[in-house]
RODOMI-286452 format. One record per atom (N, C-alpha, C): y, x, z; residue number from 1; residue in three letters. Coordinates in steps of 0.1 Angstrom, whole numbers, plus 2048, in hexadecimal, padded with zeros to 3 digits. Layout:
N
vexlo yy:Y	xx:X	zz:Z	num:NUM	residu:Ala
...
This chain:
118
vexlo yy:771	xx:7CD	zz:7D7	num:1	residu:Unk
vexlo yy:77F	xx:7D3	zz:7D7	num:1	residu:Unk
vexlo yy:781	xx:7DA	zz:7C9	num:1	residu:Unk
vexlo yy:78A	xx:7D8	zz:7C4	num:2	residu:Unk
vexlo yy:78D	xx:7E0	zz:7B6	num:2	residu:Unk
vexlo yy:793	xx:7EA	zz:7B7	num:2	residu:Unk
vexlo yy:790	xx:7F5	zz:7AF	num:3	residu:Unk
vexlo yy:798	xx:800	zz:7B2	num:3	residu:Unk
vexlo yy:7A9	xx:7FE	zz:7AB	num:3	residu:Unk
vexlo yy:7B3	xx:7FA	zz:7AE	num:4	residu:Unk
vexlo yy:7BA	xx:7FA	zz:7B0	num:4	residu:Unk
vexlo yy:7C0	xx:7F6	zz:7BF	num:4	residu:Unk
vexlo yy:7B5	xx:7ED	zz:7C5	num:5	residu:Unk
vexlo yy:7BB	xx:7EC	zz:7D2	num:5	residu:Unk
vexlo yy:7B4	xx:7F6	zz:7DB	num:5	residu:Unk
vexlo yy:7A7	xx:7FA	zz:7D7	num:6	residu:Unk
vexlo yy:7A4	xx:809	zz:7DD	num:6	residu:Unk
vexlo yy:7AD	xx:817	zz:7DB	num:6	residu:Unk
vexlo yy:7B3	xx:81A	zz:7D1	num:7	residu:Unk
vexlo yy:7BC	xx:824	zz:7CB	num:7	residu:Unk
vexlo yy:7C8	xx:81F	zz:7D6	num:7	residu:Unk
vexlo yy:7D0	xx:811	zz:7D5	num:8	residu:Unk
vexlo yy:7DA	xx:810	zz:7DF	num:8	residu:Unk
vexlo yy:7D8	xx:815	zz:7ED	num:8	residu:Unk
vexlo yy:7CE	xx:80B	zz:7F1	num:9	residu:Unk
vexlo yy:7CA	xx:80D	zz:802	num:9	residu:Unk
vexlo yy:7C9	xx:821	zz:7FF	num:9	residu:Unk
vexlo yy:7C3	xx:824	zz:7FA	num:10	residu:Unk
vexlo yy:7BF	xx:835	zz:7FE	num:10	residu:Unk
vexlo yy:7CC	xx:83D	zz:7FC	num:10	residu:Unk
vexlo yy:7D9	xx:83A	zz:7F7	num:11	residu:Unk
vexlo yy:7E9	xx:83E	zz:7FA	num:11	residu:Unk
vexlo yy:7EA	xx:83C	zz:809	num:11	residu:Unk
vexlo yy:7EC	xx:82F	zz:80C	num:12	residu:Unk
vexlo yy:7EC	xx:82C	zz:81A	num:12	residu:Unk
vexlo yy:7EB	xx:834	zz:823	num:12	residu:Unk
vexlo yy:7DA	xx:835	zz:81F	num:13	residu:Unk
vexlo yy:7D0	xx:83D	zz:82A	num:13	residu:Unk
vexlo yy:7CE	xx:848	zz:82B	num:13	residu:Unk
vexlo yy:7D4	xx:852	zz:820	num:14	residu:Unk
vexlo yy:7D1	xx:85D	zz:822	num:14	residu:Unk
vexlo yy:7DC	xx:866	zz:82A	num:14	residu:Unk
vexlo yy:7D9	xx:86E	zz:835	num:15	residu:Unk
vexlo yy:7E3	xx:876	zz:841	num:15	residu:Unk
vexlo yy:7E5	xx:883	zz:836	num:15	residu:Unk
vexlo yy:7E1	xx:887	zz:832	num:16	residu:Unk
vexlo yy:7E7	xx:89A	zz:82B	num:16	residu:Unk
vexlo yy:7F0	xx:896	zz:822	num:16	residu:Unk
vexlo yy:7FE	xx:898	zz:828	num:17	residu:Unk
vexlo yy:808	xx:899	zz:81D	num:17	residu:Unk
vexlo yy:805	xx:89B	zz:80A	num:17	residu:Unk
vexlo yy:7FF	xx:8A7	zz:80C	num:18	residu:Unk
vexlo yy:7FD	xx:8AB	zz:7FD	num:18	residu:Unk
vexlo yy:7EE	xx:8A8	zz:7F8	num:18	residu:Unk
vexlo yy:7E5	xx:8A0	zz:7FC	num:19	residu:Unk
vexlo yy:7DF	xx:89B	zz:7F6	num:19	residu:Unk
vexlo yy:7E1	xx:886	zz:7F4	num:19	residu:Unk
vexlo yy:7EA	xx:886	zz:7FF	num:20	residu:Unk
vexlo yy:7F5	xx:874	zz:7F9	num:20	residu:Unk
vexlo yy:7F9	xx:877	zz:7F1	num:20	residu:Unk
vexlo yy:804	xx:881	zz:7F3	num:21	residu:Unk
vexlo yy:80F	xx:886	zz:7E3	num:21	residu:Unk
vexlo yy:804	xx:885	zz:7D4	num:21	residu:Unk
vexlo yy:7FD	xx:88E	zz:7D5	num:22	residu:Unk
vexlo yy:7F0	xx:88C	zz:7C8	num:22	residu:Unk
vexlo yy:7EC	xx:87A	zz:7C6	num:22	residu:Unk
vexlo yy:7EB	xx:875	zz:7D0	num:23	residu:Unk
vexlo yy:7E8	xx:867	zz:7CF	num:23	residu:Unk
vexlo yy:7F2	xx:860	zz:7CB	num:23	residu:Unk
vexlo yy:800	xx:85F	zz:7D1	num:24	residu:Unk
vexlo yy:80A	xx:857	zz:7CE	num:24	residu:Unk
vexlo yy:810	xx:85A	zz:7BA	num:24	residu:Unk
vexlo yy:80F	xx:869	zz:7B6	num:25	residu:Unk
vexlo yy:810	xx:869	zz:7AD	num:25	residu:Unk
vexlo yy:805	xx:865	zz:7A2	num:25	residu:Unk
vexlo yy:7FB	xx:864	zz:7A4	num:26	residu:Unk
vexlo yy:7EE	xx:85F	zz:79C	num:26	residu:Unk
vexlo yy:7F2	xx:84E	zz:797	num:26	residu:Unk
vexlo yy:7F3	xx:849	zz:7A7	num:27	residu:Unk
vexlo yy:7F6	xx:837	zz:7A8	num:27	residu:Unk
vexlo yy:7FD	xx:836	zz:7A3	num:27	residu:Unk
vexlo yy:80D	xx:839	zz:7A6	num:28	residu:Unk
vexlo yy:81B	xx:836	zz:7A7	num:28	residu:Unk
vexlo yy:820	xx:838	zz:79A	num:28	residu:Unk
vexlo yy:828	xx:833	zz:794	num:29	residu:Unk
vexlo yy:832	xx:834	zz:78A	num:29	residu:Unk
vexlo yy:83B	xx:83E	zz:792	num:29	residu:Unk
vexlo yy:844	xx:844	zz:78A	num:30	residu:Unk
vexlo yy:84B	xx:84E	zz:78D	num:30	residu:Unk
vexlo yy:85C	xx:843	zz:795	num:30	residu:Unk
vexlo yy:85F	xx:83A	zz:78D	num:31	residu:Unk
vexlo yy:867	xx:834	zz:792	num:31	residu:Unk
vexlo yy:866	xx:824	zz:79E	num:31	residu:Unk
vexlo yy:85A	xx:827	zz:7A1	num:32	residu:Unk
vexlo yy:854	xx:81D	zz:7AC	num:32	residu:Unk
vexlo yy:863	xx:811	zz:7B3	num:32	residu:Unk
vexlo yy:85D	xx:80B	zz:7AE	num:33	residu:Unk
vexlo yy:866	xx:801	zz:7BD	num:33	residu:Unk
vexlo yy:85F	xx:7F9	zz:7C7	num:33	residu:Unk
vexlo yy:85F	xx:7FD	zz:7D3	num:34	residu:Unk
vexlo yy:85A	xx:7F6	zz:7E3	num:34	residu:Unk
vexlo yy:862	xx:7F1	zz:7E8	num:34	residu:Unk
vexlo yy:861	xx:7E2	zz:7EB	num:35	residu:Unk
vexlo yy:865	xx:7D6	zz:7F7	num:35	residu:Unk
vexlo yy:85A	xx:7CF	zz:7FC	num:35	residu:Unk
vexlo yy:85C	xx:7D4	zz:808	num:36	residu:Unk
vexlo yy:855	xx:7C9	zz:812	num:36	residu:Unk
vexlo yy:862	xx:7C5	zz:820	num:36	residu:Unk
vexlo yy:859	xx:7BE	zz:827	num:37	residu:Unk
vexlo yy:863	xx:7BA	zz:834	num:37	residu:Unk
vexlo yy:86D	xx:7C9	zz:839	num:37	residu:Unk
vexlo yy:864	xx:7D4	zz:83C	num:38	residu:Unk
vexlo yy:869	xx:7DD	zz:842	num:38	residu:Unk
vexlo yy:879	xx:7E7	zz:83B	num:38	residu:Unk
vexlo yy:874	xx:7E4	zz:82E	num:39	residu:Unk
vexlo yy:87F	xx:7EA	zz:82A	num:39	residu:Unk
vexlo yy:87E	xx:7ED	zz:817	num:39	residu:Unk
vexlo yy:883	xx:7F2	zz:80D	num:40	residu:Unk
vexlo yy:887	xx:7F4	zz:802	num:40	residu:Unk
vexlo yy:888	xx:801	zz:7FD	num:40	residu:Unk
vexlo yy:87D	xx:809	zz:7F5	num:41	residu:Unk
vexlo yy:87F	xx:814	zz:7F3	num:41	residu:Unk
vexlo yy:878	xx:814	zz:7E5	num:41	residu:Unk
vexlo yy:87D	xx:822	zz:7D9	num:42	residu:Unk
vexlo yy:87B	xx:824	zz:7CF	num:42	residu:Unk
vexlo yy:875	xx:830	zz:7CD	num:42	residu:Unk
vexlo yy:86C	xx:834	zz:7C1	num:43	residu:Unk
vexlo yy:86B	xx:841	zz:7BC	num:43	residu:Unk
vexlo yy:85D	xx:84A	zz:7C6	num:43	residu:Unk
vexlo yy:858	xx:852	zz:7BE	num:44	residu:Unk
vexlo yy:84C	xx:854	zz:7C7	num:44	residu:Unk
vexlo yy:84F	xx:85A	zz:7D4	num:44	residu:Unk
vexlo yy:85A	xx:85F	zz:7D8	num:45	residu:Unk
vexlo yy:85E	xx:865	zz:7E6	num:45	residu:Unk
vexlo yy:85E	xx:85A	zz:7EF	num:45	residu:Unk
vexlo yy:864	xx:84F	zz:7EA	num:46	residu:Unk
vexlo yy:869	xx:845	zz:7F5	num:46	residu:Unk
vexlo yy:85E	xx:83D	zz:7F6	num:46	residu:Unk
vexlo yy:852	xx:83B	zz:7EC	num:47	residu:Unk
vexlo yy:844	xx:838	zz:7F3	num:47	residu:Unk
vexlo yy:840	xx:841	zz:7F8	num:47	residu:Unk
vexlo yy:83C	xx:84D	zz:7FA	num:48	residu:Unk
vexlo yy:838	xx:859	zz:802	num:48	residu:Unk
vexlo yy:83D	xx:854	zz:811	num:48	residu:Unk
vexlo yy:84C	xx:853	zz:812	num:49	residu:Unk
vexlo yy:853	xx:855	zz:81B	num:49	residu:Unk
vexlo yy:84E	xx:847	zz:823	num:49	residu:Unk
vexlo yy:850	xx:83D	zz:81C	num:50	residu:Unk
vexlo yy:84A	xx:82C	zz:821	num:50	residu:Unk
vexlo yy:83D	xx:831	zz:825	num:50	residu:Unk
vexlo yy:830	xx:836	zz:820	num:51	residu:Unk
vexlo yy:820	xx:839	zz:826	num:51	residu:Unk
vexlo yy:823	xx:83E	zz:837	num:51	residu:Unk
vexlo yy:82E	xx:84C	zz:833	num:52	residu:Unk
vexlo yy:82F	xx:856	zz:83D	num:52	residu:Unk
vexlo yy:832	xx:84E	zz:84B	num:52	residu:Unk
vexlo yy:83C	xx:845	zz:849	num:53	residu:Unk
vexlo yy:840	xx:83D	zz:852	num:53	residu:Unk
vexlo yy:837	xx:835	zz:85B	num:53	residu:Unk
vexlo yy:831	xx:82D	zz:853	num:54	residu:Unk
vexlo yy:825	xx:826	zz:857	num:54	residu:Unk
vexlo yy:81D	xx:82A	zz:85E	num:54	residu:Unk
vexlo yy:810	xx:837	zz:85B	num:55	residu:Unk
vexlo yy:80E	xx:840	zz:85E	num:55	residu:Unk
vexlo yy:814	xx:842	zz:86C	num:55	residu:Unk
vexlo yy:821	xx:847	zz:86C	num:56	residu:Unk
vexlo yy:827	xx:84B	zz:87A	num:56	residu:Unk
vexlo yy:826	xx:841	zz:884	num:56	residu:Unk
vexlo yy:82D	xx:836	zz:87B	num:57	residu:Unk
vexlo yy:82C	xx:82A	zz:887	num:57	residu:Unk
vexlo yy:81B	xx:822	zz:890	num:57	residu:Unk
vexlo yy:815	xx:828	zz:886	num:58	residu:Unk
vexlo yy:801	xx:823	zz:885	num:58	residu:Unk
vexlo yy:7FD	xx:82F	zz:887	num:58	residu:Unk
vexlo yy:7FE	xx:837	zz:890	num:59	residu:Unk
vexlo yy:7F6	xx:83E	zz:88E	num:59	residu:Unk
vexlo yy:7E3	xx:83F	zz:894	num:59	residu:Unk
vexlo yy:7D8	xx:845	zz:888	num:60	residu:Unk
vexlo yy:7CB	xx:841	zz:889	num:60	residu:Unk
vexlo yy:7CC	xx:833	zz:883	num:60	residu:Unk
vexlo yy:7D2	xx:82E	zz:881	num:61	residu:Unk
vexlo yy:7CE	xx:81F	zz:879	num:61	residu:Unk
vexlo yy:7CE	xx:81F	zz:86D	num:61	residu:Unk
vexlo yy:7C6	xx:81B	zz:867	num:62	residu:Unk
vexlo yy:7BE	xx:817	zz:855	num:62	residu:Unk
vexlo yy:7C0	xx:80D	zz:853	num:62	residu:Unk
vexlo yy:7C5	xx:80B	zz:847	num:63	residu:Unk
vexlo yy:7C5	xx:803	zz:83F	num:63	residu:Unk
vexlo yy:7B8	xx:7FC	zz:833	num:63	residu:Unk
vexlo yy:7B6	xx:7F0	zz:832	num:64	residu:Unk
vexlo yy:7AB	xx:7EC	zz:832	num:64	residu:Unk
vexlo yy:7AC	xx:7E0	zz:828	num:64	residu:Unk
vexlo yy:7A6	xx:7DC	zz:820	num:65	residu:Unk
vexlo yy:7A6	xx:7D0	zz:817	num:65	residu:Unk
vexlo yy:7A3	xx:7C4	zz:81F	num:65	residu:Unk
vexlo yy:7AB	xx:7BB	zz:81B	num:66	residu:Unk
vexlo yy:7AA	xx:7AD	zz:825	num:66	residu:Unk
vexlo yy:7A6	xx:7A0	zz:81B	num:66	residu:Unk
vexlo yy:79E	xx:7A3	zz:813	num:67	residu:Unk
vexlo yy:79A	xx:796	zz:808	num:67	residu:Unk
vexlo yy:79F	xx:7A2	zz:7FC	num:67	residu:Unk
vexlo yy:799	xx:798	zz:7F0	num:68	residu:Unk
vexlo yy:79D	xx:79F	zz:7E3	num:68	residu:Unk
vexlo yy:7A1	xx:7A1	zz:7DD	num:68	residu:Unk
vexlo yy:7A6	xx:7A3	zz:7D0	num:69	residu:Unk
vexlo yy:7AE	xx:7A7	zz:7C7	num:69	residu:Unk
vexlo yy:7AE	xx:79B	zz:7C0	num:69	residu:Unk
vexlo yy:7C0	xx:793	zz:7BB	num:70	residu:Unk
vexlo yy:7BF	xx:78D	zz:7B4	num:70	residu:Unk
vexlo yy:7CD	xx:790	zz:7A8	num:70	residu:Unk
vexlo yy:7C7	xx:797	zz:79B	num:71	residu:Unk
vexlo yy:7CD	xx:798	zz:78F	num:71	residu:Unk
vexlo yy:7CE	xx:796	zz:785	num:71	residu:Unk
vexlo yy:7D7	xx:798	zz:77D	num:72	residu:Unk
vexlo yy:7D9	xx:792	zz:76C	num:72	residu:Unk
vexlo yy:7E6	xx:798	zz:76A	num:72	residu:Unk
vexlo yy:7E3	xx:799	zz:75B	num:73	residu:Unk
vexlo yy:7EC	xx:7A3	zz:753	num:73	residu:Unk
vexlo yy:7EF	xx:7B2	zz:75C	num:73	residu:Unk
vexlo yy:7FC	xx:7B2	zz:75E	num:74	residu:Unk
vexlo yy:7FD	xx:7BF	zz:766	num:74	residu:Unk
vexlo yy:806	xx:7BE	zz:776	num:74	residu:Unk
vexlo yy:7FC	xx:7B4	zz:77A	num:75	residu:Unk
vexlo yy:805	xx:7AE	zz:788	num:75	residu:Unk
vexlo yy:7F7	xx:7B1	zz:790	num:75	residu:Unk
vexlo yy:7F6	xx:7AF	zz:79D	num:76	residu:Unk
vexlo yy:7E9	xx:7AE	zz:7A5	num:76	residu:Unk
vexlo yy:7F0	xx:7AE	zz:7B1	num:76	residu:Unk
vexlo yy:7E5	xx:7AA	zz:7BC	num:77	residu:Unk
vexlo yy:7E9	xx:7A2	zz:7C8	num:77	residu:Unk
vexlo yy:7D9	xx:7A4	zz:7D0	num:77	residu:Unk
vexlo yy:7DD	xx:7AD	zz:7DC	num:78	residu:Unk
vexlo yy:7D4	xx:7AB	zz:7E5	num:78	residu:Unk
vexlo yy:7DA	xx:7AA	zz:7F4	num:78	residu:Unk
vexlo yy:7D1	xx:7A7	zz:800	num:79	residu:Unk
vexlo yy:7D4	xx:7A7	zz:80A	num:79	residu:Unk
vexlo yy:7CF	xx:7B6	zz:812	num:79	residu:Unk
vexlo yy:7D3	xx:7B7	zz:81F	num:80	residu:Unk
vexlo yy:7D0	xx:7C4	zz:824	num:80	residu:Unk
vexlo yy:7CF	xx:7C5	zz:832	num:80	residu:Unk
vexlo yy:7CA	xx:7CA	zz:839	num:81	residu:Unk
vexlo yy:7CA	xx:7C7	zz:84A	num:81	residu:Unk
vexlo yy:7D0	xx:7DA	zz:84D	num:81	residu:Unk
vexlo yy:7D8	xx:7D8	zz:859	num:82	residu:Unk
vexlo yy:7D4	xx:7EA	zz:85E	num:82	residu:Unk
vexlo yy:7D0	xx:7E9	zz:86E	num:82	residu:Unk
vexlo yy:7CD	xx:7F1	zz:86F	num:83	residu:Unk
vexlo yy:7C6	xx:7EE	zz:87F	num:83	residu:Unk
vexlo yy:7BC	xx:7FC	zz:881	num:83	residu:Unk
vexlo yy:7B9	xx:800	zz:88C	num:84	residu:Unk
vexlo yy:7AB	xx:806	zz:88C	num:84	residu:Unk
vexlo yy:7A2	xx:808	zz:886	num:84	residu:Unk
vexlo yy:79D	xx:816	zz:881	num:85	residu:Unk
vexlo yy:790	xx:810	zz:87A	num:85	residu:Unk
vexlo yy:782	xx:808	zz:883	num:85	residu:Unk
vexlo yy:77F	xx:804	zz:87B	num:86	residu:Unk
vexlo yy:772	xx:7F8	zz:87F	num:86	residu:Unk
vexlo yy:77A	xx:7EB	zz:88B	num:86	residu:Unk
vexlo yy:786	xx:7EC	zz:88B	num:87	residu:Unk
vexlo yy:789	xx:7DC	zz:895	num:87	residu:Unk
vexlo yy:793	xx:7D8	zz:88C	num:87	residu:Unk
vexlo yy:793	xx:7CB	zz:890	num:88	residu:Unk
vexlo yy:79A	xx:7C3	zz:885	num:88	residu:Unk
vexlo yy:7A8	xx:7C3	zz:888	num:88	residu:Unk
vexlo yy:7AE	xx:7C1	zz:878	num:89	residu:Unk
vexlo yy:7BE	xx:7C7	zz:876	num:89	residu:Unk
vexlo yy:7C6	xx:7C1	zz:87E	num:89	residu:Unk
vexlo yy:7D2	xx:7CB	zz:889	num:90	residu:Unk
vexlo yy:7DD	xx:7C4	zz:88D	num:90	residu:Unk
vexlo yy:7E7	xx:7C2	zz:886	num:90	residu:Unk
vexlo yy:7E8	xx:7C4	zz:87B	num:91	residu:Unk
vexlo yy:7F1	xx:7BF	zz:873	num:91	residu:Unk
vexlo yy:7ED	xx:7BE	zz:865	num:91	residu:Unk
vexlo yy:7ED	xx:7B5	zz:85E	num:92	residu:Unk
vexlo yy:7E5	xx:7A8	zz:850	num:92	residu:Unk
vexlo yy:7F6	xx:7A9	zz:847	num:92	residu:Unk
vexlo yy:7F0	xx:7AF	zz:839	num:93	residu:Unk
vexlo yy:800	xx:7A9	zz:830	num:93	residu:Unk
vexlo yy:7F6	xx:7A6	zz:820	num:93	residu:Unk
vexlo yy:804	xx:7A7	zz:81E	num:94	residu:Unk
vexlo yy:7F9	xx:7A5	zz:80C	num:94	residu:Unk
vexlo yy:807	xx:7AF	zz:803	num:94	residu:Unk
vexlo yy:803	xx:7B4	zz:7FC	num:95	residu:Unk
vexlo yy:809	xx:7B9	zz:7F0	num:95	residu:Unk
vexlo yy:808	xx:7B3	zz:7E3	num:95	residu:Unk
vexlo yy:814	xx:7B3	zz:7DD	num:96	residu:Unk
vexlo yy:811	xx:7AE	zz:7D0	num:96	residu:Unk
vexlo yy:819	xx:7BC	zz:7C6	num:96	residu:Unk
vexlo yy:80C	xx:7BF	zz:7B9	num:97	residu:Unk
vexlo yy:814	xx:7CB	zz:7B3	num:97	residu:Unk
vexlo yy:817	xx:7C7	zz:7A6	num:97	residu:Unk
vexlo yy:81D	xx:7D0	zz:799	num:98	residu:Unk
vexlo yy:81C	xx:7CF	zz:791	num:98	residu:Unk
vexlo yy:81B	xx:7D6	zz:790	num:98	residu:Unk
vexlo yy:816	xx:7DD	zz:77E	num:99	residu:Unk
vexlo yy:815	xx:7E7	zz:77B	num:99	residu:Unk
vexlo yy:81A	xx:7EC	zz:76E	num:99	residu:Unk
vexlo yy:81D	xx:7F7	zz:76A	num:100	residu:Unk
vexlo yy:824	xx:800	zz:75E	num:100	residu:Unk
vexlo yy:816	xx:7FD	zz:755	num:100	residu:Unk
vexlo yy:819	xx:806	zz:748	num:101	residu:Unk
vexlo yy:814	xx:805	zz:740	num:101	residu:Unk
vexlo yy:807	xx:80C	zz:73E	num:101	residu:Unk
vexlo yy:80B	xx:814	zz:749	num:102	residu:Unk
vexlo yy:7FD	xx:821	zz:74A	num:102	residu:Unk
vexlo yy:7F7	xx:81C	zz:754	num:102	residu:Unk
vexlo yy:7FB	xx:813	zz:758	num:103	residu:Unk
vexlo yy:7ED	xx:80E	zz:766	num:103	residu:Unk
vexlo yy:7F0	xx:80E	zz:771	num:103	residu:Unk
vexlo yy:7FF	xx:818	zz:777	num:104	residu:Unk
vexlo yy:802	xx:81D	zz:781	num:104	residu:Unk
vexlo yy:80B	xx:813	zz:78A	num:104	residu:Unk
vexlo yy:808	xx:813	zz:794	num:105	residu:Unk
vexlo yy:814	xx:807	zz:79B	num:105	residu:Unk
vexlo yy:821	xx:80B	zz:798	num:105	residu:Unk
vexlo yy:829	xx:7FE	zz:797	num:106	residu:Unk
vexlo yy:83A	xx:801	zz:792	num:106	residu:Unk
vexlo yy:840	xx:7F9	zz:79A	num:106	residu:Unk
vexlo yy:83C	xx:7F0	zz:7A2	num:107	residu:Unk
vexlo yy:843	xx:7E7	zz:7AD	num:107	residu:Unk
vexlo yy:83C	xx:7E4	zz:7B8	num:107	residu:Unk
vexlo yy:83E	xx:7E5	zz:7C4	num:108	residu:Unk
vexlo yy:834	xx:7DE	zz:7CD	num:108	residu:Unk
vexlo yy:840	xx:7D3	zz:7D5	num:108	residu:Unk
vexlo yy:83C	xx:7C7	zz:7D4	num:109	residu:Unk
vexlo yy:845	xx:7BB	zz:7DC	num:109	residu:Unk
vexlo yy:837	xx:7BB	zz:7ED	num:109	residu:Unk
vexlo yy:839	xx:7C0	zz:7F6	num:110	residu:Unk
vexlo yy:831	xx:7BF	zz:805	num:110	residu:Unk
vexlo yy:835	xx:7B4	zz:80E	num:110	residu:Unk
vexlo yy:82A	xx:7AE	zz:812	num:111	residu:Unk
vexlo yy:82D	xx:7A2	zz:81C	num:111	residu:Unk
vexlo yy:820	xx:7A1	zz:825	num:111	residu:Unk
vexlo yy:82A	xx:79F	zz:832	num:112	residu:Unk
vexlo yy:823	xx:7A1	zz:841	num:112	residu:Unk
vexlo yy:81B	xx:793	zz:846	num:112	residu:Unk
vexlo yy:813	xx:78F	zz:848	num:113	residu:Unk
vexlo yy:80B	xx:787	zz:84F	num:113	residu:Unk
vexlo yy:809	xx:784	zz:85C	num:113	residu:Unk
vexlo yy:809	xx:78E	zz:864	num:114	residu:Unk
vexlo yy:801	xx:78D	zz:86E	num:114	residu:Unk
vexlo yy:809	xx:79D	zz:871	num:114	residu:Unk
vexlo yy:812	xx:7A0	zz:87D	num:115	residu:Unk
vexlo yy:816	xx:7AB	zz:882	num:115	residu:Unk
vexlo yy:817	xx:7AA	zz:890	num:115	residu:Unk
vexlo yy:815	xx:7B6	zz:89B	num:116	residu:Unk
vexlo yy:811	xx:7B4	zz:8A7	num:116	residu:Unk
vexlo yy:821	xx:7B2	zz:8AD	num:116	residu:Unk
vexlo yy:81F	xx:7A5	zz:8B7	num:117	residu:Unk
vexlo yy:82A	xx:7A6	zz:8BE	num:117	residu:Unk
vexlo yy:82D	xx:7B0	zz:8C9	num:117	residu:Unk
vexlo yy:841	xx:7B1	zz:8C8	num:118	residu:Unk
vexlo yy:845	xx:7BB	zz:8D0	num:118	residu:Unk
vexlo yy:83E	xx:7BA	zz:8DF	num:118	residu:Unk
């Protein structure tokens, strides 16, 4: 796993508000843009706020690398399971990011795979 997809997943995963906030601003470009199925949000709050969510809706569930990292130039693309830790993911997506100049994510495009039916 490369640390950029380690650095992502560990936003996800981490529950203490102010040690995500420390993470999201580390990753994150300050003007972030996030789309996935669920919804559309900008700027480090509204990833904060998209984790928080998650989180709420999962809760105890980890997020986990599902295969590896595939990048070039300043694009990259992995997959991701969340589910319990140690049982396998109930829900499988893949992310695709780009990134700013400094290294930091500046887009995330998210897509679902595999989500548990109602």
């Amino acid at each position: 796993m490369s640390d950029l997809q380690t650095d992502y997943l560990a936003c996800w995963n981490e529950t203490d508000p102010a040690a995500r906030r420390a993470l999201i601003e580390r990753h994150f470009s300050e003007g972030v843009q996030f789309t996935d199925p669920l919804g559309e949000t900008s700027g480090r709050d509204g990833v904060d706020a998209a984790i928080a969510a998650a989180q709420g809706q999962f809760p105890g569930f980890v997020f986990t690398p599902h295969g590896g990292l595939d990048q070039h130039h300043q694009q990259a693309r992995f997959a991701w399971g969340l589910g319990p830790a140690g049982s396998e993911p109930l829900v499988v997506g893949f992310d695709v990011v780009v990134l700013d100049d400094d290294g930091r994510i500046d887009q995330v495009l998210g897509f679902l795979d595999k989500v548990p039916s109602a």
